[in-house]
C-alpha positions in Angstrom: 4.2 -5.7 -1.6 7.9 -4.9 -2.0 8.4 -1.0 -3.0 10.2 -2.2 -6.2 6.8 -4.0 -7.3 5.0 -0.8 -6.1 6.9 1.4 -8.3 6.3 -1.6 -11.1 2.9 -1.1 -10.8 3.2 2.5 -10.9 4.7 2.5 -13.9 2.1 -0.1 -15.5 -0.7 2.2 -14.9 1.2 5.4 -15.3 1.2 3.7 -19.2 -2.9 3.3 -19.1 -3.1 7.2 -17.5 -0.2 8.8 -20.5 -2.2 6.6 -23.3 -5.9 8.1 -22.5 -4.5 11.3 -22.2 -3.0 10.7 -25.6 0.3 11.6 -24.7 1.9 9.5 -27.1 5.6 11.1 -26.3 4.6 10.4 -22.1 3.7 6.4 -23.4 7.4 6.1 -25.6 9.0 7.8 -23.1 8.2 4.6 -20.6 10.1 2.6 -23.3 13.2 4.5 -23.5 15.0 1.5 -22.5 12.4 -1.1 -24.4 10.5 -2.1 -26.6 6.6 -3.3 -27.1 5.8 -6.4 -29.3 2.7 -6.3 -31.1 2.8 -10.3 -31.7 4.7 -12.9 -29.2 7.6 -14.2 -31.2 6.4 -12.1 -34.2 9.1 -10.9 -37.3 10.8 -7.8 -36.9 8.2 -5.3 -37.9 6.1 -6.2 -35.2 8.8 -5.1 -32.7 9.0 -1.6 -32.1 11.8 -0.5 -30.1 13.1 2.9 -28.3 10.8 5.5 -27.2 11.0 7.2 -31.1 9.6 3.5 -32.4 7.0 3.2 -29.7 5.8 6.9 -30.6 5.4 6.1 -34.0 3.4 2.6 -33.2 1.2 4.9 -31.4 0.5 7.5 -34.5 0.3 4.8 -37.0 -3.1 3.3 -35.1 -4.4 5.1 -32.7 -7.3 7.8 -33.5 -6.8 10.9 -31.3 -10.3 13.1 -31.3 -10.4 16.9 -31.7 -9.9 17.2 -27.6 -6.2 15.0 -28.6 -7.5 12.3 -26.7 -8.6 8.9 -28.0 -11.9 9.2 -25.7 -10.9 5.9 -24.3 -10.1 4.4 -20.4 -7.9 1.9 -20.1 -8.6 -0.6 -16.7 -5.8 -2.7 -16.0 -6.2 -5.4 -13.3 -4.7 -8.3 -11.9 -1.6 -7.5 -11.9 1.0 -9.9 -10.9 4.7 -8.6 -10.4 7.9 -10.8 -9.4 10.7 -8.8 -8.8 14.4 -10.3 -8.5 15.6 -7.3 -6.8 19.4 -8.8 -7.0 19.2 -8.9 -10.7 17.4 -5.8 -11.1 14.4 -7.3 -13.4 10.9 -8.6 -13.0 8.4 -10.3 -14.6 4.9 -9.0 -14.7 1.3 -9.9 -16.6 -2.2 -7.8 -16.2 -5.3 -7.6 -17.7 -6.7 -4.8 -19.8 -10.3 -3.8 -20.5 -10.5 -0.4 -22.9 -13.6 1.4 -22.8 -14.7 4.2 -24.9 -17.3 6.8 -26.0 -17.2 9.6 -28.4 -20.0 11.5 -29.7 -21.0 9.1 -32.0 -20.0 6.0 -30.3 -21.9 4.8 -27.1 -19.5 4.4 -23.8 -19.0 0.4 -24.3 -15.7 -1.9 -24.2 -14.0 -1.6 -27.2 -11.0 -4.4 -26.3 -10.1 -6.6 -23.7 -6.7 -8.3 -23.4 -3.7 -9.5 -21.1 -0.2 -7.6 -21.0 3.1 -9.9 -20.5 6.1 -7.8 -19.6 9.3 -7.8 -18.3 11.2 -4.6 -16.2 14.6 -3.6 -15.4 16.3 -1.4 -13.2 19.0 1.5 -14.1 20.1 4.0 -12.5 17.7 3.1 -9.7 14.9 3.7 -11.8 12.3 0.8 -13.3 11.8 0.4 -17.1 9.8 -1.4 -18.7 11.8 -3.7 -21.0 9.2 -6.2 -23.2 5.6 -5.7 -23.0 3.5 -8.4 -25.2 0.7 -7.3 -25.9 -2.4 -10.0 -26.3 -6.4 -8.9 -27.9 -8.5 -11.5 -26.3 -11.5 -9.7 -27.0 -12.3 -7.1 -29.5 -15.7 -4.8 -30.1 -16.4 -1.5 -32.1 -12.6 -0.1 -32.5 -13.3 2.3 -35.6 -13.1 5.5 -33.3 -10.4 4.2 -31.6 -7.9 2.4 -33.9 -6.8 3.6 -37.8 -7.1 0.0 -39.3 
């Protein structure tokens, strides 16, 4: 593996670590240069953009407990990165599988899904520029989402 899909990687599961933690400003600040689409192709509300957007995605549905976590893990896996390192972008998809347990909610998986995303390099540094996010499976989410 390349050390520009190495740090890629990093930063895909640097996202999973900031969310459980339920650092919201950690997760937005990954998207400083990007943005996370709720739905492929989706209208413009489903687009939020720039770290203070992602943050506010975040707030709007995720349930943080009294510890200001969401009591959740999130697994990625398979992750596939292809890195044109001339151009200074890649390509990347993963799987996700979110469990959770509160005290009133039994450790189980809550969601499973795919990320598709896209990265670029400034300054040196790798962003993340689109991630779509897919639900291909979804359980009990009432202690971890707000809708």
């Amino acid at each position: 593996m390349s050390a520009a899909a190495r740090e890629i990687e990093n930063l895909v599961y640097t996202y999973a670590a900031r969310i459980d933690a339920g650092d919201f400003d950690g997760v937005a600040a990954l998207f400083a240069h990007g943005r996370i689409r709720g739905i492929e192709d989706g209208p413009p509300e489903t687009v939020f953009e720039g770290s203070d957007r992602v943050r506010q995605m975040y707030e709007m549905a995720v349930r943080l407990h009294d510890d200001g976590t969401p009591k959740t893990r999130h697994f990625t896996t398979n992750v596939i990165i292809d890195v044109d390192d001339a151009a200074g972008t890649a390509r990347g998809s993963a799987y996700y599988c979110v469990t959770q347990a509160t005290p009133e909610l039994p450790l189980q998986i809550v969601v499973t899904g795919r990320y598709r995303d896209t990265f670029h390099r400034i300054d040196g540094l790798w962003w993340f520029d689109t991630r779509v996010m897919f639900v291909d499976q979804v359980g009990d989410t009432s202690h971890h989402l707000k809708f």
